[in-house]
N, C-alpha and C positions, 0 to 999 in steps of 0.2 A: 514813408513809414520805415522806421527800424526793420532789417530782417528778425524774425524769432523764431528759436531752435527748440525742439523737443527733446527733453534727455530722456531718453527711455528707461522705465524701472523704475523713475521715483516721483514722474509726474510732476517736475519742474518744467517753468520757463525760462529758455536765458538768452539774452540776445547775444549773437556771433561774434567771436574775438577776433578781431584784428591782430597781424602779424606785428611786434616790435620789433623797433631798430637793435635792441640791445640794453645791457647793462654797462654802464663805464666802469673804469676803475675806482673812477673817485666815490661812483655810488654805491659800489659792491664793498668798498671800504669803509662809506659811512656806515651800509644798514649792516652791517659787520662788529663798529662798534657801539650800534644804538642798541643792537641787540643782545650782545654781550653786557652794557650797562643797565638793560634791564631784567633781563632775566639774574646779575649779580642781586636785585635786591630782595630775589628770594629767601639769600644766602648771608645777609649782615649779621643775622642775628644770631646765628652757630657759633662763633667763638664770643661772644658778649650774654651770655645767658646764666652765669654767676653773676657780672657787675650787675646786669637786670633785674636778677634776682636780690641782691644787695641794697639796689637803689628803690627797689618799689616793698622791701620786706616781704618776700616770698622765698616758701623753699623753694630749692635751685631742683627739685623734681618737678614743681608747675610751671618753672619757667620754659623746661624743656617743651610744654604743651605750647607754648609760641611759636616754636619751630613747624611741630604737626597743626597748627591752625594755616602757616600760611602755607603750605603746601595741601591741606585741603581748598583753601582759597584759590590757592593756581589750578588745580583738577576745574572745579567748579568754571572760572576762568575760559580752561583751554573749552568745555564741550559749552559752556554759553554765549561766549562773545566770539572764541576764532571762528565758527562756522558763520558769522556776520560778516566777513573778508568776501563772501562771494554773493553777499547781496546786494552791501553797503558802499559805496567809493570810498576806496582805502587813502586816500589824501586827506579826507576826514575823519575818516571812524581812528586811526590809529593815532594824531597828534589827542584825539579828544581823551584816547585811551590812557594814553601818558599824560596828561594833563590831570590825567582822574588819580592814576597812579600818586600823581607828585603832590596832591593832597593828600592823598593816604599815607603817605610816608614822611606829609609834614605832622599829620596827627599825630602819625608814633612818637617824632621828636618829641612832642610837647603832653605826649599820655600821662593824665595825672593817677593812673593807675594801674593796674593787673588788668583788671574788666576792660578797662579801656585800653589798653593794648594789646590786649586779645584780640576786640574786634577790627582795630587800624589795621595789626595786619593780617586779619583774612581778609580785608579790603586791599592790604596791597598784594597779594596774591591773587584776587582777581582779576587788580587790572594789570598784572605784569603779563601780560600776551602780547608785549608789541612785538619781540622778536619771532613769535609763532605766526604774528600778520604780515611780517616783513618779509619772510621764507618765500610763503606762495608769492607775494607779489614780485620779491625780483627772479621769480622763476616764470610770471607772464612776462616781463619786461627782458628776458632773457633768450634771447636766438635760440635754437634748441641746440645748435654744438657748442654751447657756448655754459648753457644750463648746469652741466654737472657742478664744473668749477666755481660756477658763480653761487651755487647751493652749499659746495663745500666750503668753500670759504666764510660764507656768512654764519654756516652751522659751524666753523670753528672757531668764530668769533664768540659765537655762544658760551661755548666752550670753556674758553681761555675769559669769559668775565665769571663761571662758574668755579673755577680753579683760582682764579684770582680775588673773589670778592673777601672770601674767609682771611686770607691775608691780609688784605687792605682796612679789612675790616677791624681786624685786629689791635694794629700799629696804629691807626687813627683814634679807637676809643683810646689807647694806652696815653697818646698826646695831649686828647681832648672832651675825652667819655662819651657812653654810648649814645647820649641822646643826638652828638655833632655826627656820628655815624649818618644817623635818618636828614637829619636837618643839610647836610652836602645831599646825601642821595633825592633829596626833593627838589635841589636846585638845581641839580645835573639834569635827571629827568626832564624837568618843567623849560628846560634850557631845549633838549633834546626837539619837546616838542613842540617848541615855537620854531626852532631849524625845520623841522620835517614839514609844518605847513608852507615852506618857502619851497624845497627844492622837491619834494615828491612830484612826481608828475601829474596832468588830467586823466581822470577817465572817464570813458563815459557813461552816465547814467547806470547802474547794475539793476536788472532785473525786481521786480517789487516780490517779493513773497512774502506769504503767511509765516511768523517766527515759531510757530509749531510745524506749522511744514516743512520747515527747511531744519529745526533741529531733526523730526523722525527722518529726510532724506541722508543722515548720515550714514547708519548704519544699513540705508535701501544701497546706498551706491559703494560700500566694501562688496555688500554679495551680488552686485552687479560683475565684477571682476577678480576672473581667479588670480590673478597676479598681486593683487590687492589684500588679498586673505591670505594667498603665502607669506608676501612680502612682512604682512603682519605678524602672523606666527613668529617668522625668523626675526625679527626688530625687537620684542616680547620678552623672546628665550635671549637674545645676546642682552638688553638690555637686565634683564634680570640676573645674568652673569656677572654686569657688569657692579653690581650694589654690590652682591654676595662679595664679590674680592675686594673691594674696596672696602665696605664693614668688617670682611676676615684680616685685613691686612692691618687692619686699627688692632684688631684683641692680637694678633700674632707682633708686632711691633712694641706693643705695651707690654708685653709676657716676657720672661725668659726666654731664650738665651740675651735678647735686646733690650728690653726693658726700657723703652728709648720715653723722651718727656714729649708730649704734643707737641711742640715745636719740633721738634724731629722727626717726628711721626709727620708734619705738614709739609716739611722736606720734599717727602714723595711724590707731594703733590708739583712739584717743579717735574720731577723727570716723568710726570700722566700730561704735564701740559709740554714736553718735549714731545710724546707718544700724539695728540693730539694735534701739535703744528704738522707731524710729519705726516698724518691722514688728513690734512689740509684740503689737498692738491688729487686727491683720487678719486672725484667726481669725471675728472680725464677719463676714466676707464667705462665711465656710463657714459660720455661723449663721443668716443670711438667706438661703441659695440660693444665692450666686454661687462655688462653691468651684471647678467648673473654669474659669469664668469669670475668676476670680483668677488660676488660675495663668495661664493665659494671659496676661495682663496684668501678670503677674510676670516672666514668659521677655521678653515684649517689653521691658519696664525694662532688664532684664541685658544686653540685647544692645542697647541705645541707651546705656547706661553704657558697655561695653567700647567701642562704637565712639569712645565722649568721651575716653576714657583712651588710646587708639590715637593721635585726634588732637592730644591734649594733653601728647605725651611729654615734652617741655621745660618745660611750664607747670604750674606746683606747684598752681595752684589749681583747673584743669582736671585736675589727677588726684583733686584733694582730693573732688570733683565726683564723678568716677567711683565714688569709693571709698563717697562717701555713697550715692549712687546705687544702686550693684552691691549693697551692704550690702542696702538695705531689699529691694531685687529679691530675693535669693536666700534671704534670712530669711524672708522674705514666704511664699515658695514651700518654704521648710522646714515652715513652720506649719500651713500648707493640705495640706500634702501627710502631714505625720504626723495633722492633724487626721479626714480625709478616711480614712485607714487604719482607725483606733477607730472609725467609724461603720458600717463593714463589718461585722466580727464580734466582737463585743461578748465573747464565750468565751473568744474569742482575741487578744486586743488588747496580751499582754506577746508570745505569739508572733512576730505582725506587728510589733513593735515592733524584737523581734530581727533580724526578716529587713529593714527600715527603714534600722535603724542599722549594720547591717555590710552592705549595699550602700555608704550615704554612705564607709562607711569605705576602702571599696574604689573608690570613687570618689577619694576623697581623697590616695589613695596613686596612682592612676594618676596625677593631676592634678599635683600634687612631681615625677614620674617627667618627665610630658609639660613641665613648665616648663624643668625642666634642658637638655630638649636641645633644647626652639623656642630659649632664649634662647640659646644655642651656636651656634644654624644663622643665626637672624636677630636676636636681640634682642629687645624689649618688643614692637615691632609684630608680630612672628611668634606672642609669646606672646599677643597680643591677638585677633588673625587667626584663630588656632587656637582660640580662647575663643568665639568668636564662631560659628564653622561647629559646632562643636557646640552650643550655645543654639537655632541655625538645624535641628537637627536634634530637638534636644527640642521645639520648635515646631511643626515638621511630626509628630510621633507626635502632639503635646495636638489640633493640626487633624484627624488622621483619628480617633482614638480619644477625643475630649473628652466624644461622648454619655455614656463609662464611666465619666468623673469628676462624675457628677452624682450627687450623694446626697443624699438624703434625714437632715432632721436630727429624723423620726420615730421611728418605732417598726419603721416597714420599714428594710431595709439599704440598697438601691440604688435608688433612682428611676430607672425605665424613661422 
């Protein structure tokens, strides 16, 4: 018979993981860019939301609710299906995902209306999780010195298809209109996921659980571990920094003294994806021991960026600065901070991953919410001011509670 393990605290079963050989190159670089081209297709529809509005006769105010449906789809998404990654064998559940995906997103092609576009894509928003199912697996599949980089790299892959989609997006309607936007993204996809049933590897069998059970063990197993609920906090608060500057940097771009056209203002987005390559590479730092160490040294980045971009509000190159800056800080502290979660409980690592990414997302949305009304009260320095007193607050939880972000990149979970 299988060995079977107790997790304590949430009343699961799960049978004993076996040590991996590792992650290759070649694998770390596909699920790098399976997950950067799916998580891109959160993001087509942001720069195409006038022709949308054009092509279906809608004001171009309801087409912007497109955007908010498929980003409620991906929330819905990450807490229903990622927490299937630790029950299901992800050699299957994930090409099926993308397979489901690449129907949703041939629908959009071919929506013969508003209504009908609405719901395509909060169907593709729920099924774009492969690269949140991809995470946890090449972090079992991953030695554990080996782990950070192989997390950071695939999380910057994300990244760089999230910086890149609105572009690509762009240029391609401009060729051959929105609807060839959906109609390529269904066939890459669907492409993606006949690759992944070839080369993912076996696993074996995952544990059967109740699908109510194992959704309430999500948030049983954050309060199982305090590393967990900090880690969270600080992920929360940078992520939420990270919208606010990003939405300030659009109304401060589009204002006087710059006055600059969307296309300029997208510019920026090349030197957030320069900022972004360069926090690549700094899961190194949770591989060698220094993973609270990092963050720390990531929160102080962020909040000596924002104060650069504060005092640079006029000067395009002191923001250019900040941007790079803020970039690597808060990527940095992305990396370390999902890396740092997978080294806690191995069983449960698409769970944590769940509760991970719908914090950030919830970060994300205050963050939009809080930019709108600092820049209304005071403008970019309000937005900066406000960015900053929280950084200053995520700093003082990593100063009292940092002993709990020290883990072990053993066989034990947390180093005392």
């Amino acid at each position: 018979m299988r060995a079977i393990s107790h997790l304590p605290g949430n009343g699961i079963m799960t049978n004993n993981t076996q040590s991996t050989p590792g992650m290759s190159g070649a694998m770390t670089l596909l699920f790098a860019i399976v997950g950067g081209a799916a998580v891109g297709n959160l993001y087509w529809a942001q720069p195409l939301l006038a022709a949308i509005a054009k092509s279906l006769d809608v004001p171009i105010g309801s087409a912007g609710a497109l955007v908010t449906m498929t980003q409620i789809g991906y929330a819905l998404g990450i807490v229903l299906i990622v927490p299937l990654g630790d029950v299901v064998v992800r050699r299957r559940l994930i090409p099926i995902v993308m397979f489901l995906s690449s129907l949703a997103l041939l629908g959009t092609a071919f929506a013969p209306s508003y209504a009908t576009l609405l719901a395509t894509l909060t169907a593709v928003g729920i099924t774009t999780v492969a690269g949140q199912l991809l995470i946890p697996l090449a972090s079992d599949l991953s030695s554990p010195e080996e782990r950070g980089r192989t997390v950071g790299t695939i999380v910057g892959g994300i990244l760089i298809g999230i910086l890149l989609s609105r572009t690509v997006s762009g240029v391609f309607a401009d060729l051959f209109g929105w609807r060839a936007v959906y109609l390529l993204a269904a066939v890459v996809t669907a492409s993606f996921s006949f690759l992944l049933t070839r080369v993912l590897p076996s696993e074996k069998e995952r544990p059967r659980i109740a699908y109510g059970r194992l959704l309430a063990s999500v948030p049983a197993v954050v309060r199982k571990h305090r590393s967990v609920q900090v880690t969270l906090v600080i992920g929360t608060v940078g992520f939420c920094t990270f919208t606010m500057f990003w939405t300030g940097l659009t109304f401060l771009l589009s204002s006087e003294p710059f006055s600059y056209s969307l296309s300029q203002i997208g510019l920026m987005g090349v030197v957030g994806l320069a900022g972004s390559l360069a926090a690549r590479r700094i899961g190194w730092l949770h591989d060698n021991g220094y993973s609270a160490a990092g963050t720390g040294a990531a929160l102080v980045l962020a909040f000596v960026s924002l104060g650069i971009g504060a005092i640079g509000a006029s000067n395009i190159l002191l923001v250019a600065l900040a941007v790079l800056l803020f970039d690597v800080a808060i990527q940095s502290n992305n990396v370390l901070n999902q890396t740092r979660l997978f080294s806690v409980e191995p069983e449960a690592r698409s769970r944590l991953n769940t509760a991970f990414v719908s914090c950030n997302f919830l970060g994300g949305a205050l963050g939009s919410l809080l930019a709108g009304l600092l820049w209304e009260m005071a403008g970019w320095k309000a937005i900066m001011t406000g960015a900053m007193a929280l950084i200053c607050l995520a700093f003082v939880l990593w100063l009292i509670q940092r002993h709990h972000l020290s883990v072990s990149t053993g066989p034990k979970k947390e180093a005392r």
